[in-house]
C-alpha positions as CSV (number, residue, x, y, z in Angstrom):
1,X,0.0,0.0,0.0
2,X,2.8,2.5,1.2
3,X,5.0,1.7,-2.4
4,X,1.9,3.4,-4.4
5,X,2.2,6.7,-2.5
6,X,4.2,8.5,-4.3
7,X,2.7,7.8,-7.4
8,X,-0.6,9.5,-6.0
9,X,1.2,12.5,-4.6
10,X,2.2,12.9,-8.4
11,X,-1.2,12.8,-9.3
12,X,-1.6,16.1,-7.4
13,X,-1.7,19.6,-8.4
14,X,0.8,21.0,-5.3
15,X,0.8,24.6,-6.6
16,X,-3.3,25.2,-5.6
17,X,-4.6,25.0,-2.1
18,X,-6.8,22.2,-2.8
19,X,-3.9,19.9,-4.0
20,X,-2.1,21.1,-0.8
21,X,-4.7,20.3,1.3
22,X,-5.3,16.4,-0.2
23,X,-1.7,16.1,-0.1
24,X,-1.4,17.4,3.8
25,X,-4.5,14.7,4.3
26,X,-2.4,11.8,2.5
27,X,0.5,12.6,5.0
28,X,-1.8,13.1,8.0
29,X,-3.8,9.5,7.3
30,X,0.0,7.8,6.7
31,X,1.4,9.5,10.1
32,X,-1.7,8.6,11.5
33,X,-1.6,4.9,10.5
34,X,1.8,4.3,11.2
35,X,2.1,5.7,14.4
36,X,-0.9,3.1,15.3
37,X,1.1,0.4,14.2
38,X,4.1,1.5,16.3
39,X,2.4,2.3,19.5
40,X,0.6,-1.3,19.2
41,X,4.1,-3.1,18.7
42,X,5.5,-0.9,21.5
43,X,2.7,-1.6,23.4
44,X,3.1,-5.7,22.9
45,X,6.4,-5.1,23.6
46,X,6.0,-3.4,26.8
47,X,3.5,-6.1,27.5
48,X,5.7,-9.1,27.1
49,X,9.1,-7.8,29.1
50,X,7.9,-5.8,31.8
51,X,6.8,-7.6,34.5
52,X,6.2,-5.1,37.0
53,X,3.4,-3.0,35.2
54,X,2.9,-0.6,38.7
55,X,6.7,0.8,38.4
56,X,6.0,4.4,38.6
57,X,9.7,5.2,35.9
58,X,8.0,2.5,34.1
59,X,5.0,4.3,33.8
60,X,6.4,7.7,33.3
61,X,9.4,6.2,30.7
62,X,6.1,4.6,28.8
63,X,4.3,7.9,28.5
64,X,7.4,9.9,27.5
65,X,8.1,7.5,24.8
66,X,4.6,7.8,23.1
67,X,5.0,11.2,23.2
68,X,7.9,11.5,21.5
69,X,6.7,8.9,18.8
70,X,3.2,11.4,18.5
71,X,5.3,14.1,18.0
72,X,7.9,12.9,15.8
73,X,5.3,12.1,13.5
74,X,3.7,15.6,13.7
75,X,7.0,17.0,13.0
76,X,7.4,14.8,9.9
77,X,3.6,15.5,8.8
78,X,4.7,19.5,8.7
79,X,7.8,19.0,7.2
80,X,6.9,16.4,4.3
81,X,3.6,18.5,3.1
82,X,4.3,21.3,0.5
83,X,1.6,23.4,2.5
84,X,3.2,23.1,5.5
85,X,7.1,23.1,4.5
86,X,7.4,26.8,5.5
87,X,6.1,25.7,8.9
88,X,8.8,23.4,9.4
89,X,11.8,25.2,7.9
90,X,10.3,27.6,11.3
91,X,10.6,25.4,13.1
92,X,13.9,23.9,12.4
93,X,15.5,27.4,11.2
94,X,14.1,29.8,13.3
95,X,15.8,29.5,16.4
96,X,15.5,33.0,17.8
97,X,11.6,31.9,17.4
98,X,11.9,28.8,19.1
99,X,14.0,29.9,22.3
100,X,11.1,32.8,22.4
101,X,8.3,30.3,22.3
102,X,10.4,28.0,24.6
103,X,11.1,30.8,27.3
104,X,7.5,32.0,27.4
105,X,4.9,29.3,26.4
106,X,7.0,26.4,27.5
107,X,7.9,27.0,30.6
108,X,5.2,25.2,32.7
109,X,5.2,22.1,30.3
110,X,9.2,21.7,31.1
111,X,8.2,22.5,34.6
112,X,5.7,19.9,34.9
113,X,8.3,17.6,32.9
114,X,11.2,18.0,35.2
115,X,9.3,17.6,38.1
116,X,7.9,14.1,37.0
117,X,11.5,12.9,36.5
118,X,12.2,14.2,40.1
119,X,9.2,12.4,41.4
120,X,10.3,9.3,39.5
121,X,13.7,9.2,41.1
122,X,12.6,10.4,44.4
123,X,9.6,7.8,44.4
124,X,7.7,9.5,47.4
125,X,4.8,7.3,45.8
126,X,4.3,4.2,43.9
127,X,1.7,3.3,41.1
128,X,-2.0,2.0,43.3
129,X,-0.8,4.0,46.5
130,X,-3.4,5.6,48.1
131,X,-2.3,9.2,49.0
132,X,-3.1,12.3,50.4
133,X,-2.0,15.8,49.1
134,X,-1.9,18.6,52.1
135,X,-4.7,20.7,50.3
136,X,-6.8,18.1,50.9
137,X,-6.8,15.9,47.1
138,X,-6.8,12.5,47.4
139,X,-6.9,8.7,45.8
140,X,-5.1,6.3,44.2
141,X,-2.3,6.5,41.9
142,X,-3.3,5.2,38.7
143,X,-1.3,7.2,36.6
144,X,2.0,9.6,35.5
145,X,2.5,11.3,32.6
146,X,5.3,14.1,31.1
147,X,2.8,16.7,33.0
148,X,0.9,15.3,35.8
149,X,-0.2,12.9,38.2
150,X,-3.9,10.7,37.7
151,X,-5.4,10.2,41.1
152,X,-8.4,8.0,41.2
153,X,-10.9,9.1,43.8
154,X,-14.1,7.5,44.4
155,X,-16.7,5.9,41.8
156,X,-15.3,7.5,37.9
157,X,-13.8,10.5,39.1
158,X,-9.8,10.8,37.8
159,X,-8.5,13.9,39.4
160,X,-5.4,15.8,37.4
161,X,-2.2,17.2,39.4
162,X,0.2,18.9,37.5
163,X,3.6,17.2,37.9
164,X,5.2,20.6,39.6
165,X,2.2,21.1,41.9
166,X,2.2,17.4,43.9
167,X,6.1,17.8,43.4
168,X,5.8,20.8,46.0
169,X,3.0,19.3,48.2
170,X,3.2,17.5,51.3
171,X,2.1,13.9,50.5
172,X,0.3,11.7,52.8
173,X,1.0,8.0,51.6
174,X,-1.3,5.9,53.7
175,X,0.3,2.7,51.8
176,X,1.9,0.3,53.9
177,X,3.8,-1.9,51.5
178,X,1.2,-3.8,50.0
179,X,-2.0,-2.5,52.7
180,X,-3.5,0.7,53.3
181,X,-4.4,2.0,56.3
182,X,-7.0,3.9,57.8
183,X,-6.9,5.8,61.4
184,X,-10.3,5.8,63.2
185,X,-11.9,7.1,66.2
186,X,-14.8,5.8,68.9
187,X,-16.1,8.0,71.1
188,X,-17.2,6.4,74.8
189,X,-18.7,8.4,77.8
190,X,-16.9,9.4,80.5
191,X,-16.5,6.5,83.4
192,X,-16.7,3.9,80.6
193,X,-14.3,1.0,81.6
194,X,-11.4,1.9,79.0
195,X,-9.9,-1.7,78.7
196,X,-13.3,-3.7,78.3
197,X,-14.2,-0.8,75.5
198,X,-10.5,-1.1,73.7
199,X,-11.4,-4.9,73.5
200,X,-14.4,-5.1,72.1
201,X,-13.1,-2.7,69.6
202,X,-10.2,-4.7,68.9
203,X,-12.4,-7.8,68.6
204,X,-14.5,-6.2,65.5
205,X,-11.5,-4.8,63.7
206,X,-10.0,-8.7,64.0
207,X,-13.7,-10.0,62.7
208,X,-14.1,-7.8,60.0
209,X,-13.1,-9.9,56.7
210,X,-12.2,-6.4,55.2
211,X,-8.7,-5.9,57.6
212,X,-5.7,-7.4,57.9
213,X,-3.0,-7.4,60.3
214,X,0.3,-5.8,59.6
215,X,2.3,-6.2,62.6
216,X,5.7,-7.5,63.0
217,X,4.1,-10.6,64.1
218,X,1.6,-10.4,62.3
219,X,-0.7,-9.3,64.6
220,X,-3.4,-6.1,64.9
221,X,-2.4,-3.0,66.2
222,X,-3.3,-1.9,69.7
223,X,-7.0,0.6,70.6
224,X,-5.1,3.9,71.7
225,X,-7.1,6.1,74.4
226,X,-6.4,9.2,72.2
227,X,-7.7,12.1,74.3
228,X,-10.4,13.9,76.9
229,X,-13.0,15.2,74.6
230,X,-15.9,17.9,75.8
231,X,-18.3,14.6,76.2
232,X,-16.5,11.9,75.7
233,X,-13.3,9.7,75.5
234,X,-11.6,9.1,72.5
235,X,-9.9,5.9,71.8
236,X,-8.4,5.5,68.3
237,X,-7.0,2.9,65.9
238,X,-4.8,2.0,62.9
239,X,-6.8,-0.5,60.6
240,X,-4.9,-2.2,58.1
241,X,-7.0,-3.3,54.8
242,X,-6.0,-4.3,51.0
243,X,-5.8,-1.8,48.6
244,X,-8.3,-3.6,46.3
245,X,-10.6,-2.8,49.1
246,X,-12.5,0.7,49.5
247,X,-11.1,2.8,52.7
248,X,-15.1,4.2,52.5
249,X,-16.4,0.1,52.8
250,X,-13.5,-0.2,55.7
251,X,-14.6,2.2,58.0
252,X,-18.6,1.7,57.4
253,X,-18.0,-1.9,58.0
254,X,-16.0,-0.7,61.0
255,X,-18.4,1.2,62.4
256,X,-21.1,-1.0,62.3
257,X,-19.5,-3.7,64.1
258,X,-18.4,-1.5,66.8
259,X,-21.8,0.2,67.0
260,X,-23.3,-3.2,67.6
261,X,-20.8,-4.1,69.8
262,X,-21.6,-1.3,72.5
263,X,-25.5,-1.7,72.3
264,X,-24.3,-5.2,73.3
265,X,-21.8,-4.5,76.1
266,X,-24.2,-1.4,77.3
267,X,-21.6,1.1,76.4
268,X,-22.4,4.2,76.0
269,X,-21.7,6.5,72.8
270,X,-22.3,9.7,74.1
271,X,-23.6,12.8,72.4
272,X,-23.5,16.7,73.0
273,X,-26.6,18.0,74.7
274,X,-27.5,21.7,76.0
275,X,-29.3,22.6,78.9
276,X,-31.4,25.1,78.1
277,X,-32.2,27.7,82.0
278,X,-35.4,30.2,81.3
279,X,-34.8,33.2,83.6
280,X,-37.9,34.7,85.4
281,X,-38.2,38.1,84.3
282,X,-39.5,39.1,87.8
């Protein structure tokens, strides 16, 4: 198919705009076509030798690569097309032109690049960690790119950092090697029996099929009495749970258990109340 190309761009008029325009189309549908092909053998290729499919370099190398291949065959579109050879001797002539465009309308693209390659070799993350970004963002790593970082939230919803924005955040990683984890609080009344509640809240975290222990002996963390509250006492804990699992599932499943639990043991979950004093005018 390709050998019978050039005997249809002789076919052409180049001198009229119409016969530049079919001709920029031909180019176009062959950059097009073969740039398909190439990803897809890349893409087999990647497939086949890499194992470890999660690598954030990996995944950021990847990306880089199909953008170069994208834009190498851009480049070659503007350059082989008779309507577009004054574009390209631009933009491989002009250089004044291209260290202006570079300087002004480049500069958060290279940003955004070098900060993914710092955040590669740094690796304050990994590919399906579950972060936290200090303004608040949060999900799963499911993605880098040249110029930012795909966090999957919950349900459909991908949200997009820019590479040199989570570069110069504080990041929570709540990934513990292969687990996430999740800190939660109960709230008991004050004169509650502090050991008997930290046990029965233990005893649903261990019953819960959702969490997992990730002690050195492989064993569940221990209930914390965390602080004096205005009505309460707070005891907290570090679940452990898979990361196929949903943090949102953990903790409902969680708090159910628990919730049942008290009603069971007669302890109480106290809430704020007001006393409400109606003064005599007299």
């Amino acid at each position: 198919m390709f050998d019978k190309i050039p005997d249809i761009l002789s076919l052409l008029d180049k001198t009229t705009t119409l016969g530049q325009i079919l001709e920029l189309l031909i180019y176009a549908v062959i950059a097009a076509i073969a740039t398909t092909i190439i990803l897809h053998i890349y893409g087999k290729f990647v497939k086949s030798k890499l194992k470890d499919k999660k690598n954030l370099t990996i995944r950021f190398t990847q990306n880089i690569i199909r953008t170069a291949i994208i834009l190498v065959a851009v480049i070659w579109v503007l350059v082989s097309s008779t309507a577009t050879t004054d574009i390209g001797k631009v933009l491989f002539q002009g250089t004044a032109i291209i260290g202006a465009v570079a300087g002004l309308a480049a500069q958060p693209v290279l940003g955004d690049f070098f900060s993914g390659i710092a955040i590669t070799l740094n690796k304050p993350f990994e590919i399906g960690d579950w972060i936290e970004l200090e303004n608040g963002t949060s999900g799963v790593v499911a993605d880098i790119t040249p110029r930012h970082v795909v966090l999957r939230s919950l349900g459909t919803v991908d949200i997009i950092v820019p590479n040199s924005k989570i570069n110069s955040l504080m990041i929570r990683d709540t990934s513990y090697k292969k687990l996430r984890s999740v800190r939660m609080d109960f709230n008991v009344a004050y004169g509650t029996d502090i050991e008997k509640a930290s046990e029965v809240i233990k005893n649903e975290v261990i019953n819960s099929e959702l969490t997992v222990p990730a002690g050195k002996d492989n064993e569940y963390g221990p209930v914390f009495f965390d602080s004096f509250a205005d009505s309460s006492l707070v005891l907290s804990m570090i679940i452990y749970f898979k990361q196929s699992s949903s943090a949102l599932l953990v903790k409902s499943d969680i708090n159910k258990r628990v919730n049942d639990a008290f009603i069971r043991e007669g302890i109480e979950i106290p809430f704020n109340y007001v006393n409400v004093v109606m003064k005599d005018k007299e």
